[in-house]
ZAMARGU-4260 file (C-alpha; in steps of 0.2 Angstrom, whole numbers, plus 5000, padded with zeros to 4 digits):
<rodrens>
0) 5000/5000/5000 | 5007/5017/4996 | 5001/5036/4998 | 4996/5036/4979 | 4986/5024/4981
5) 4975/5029/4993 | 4974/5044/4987 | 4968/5036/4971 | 4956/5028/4982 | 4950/5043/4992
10) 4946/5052/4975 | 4938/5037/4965 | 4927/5035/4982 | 4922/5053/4977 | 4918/5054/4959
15) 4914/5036/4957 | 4920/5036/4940 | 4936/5027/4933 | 4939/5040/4916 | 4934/5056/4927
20) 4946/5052/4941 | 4959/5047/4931 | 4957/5063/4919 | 4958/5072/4937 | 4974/5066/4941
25) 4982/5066/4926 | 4985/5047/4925 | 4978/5035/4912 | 4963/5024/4918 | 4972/5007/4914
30) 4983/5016/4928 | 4971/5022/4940 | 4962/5002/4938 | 4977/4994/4942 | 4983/5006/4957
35) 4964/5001/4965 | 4966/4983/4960 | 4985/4981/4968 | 4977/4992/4983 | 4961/4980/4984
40) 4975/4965/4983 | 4984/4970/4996 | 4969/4972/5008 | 4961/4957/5004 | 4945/4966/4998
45) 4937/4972/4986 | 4934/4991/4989 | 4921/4994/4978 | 4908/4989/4965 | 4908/4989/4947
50) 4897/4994/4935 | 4906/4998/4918 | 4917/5011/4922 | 4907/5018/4937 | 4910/5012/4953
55) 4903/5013/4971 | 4909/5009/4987 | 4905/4993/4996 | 4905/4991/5014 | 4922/4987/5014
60) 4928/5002/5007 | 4914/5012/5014 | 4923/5005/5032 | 4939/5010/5025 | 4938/5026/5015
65) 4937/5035/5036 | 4954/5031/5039 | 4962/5035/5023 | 4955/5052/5024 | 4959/5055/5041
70) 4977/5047/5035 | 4980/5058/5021 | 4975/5074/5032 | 4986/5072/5045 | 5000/5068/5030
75) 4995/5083/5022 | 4994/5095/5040 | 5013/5089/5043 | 5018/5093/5025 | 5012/5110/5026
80) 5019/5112/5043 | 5036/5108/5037 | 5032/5120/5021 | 5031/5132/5037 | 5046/5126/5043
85) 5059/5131/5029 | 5049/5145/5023 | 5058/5160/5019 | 5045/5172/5023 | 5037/5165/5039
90) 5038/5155/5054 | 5052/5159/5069 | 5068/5159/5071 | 5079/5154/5087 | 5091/5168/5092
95) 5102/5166/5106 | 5114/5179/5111 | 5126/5185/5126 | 5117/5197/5141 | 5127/5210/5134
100) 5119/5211/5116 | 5103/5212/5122 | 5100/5227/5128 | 5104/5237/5111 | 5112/5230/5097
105) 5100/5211/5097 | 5086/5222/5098 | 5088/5236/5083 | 5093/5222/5075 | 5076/5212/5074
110) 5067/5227/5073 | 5076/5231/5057 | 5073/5213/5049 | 5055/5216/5055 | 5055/5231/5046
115) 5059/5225/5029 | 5041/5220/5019 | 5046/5201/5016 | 5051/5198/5035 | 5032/5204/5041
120) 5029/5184/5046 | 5044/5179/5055 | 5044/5179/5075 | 5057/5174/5085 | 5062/5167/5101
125) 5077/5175/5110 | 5087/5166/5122
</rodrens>
C-alpha cells in the first residue's frame, strides 16, 4: 500500500468514475484500475463495485475510506507544517545571544529585519 494509492482511492470513492478520476489526476485509467486493483489486493477486499466504468463503494471500502481520509489529512497538516518550517518568509527563528547584546544591538537588529516587507511573518524566540 502506498500514499498514491490511497489517494487514488479517496478520489475514485468521490467521483465514482474510473475515466473522470483518472482525467483528474492526470494518469491513464488502465493506471488508476490497476493502482485500485494492487490496493484491493493487498487488503484482501474488494473496495468497491463495478458497474462499467462507474463504481461505488462497498461496505468494505465504505469501512475503510474514514481512515484513509483522516490518514492523508494528518499527512497533508505535517507537509504544510514543514512547508512552514523552511519558509523564507514565515515562521520563527531561534536567536540566542550573550546578556550584553541584548540590551541594544540584538534588539535594533530584529526590529530592522522586522521592518523589511518580506520579513512581516517571521517571530522569533530570544534566548
Amino acid at each position: 500500500m502506498n500514499l498514491k494509492q490511497l489517494q487514488y482511492f479517496r478520489l475514485l470513492a468521490k467521483t465514482e468514475h474510473f475515466t473522470r478520476t483518472a482525467s483528474q489526476l492526470f494518469i491513464t485509467q488502465p493506471s488508476l484500475s490497476q493502482a485500485i486493483s494492487e490496493l484491493e489486493k493487498e487488503l484482501g477486499v474488494k473496495l468497491f463495485e463495478r458497474k462499467g466504468r462507474n463504481v461505488k463503494l462497498n461496505k468494505f471500502g465504505q469501512s475503510f475510506l474514514p481512515y484513509v481520509e483522516k490518514g492523508l489529512t494528518e499527512i497533508e497538516k505535517g507537509e504544510r507544517n514543514l512547508q512552514k518550517l523552511i519558509s523564507t518568509t514565515s515562521g520563527v527563528i531561534d536567536l540566542a545571544f550573550i546578556y550584553s547584546l541584548g540590551t541594544n544591538f540584538v534588539p535594533s537588529l530584529i526590529q530592522q529585519f522586522v521592518n523589511e516587507n518580506s520579513n512581516a511573518e517571521i517571530a522569533f524566540s530570544c534566548y
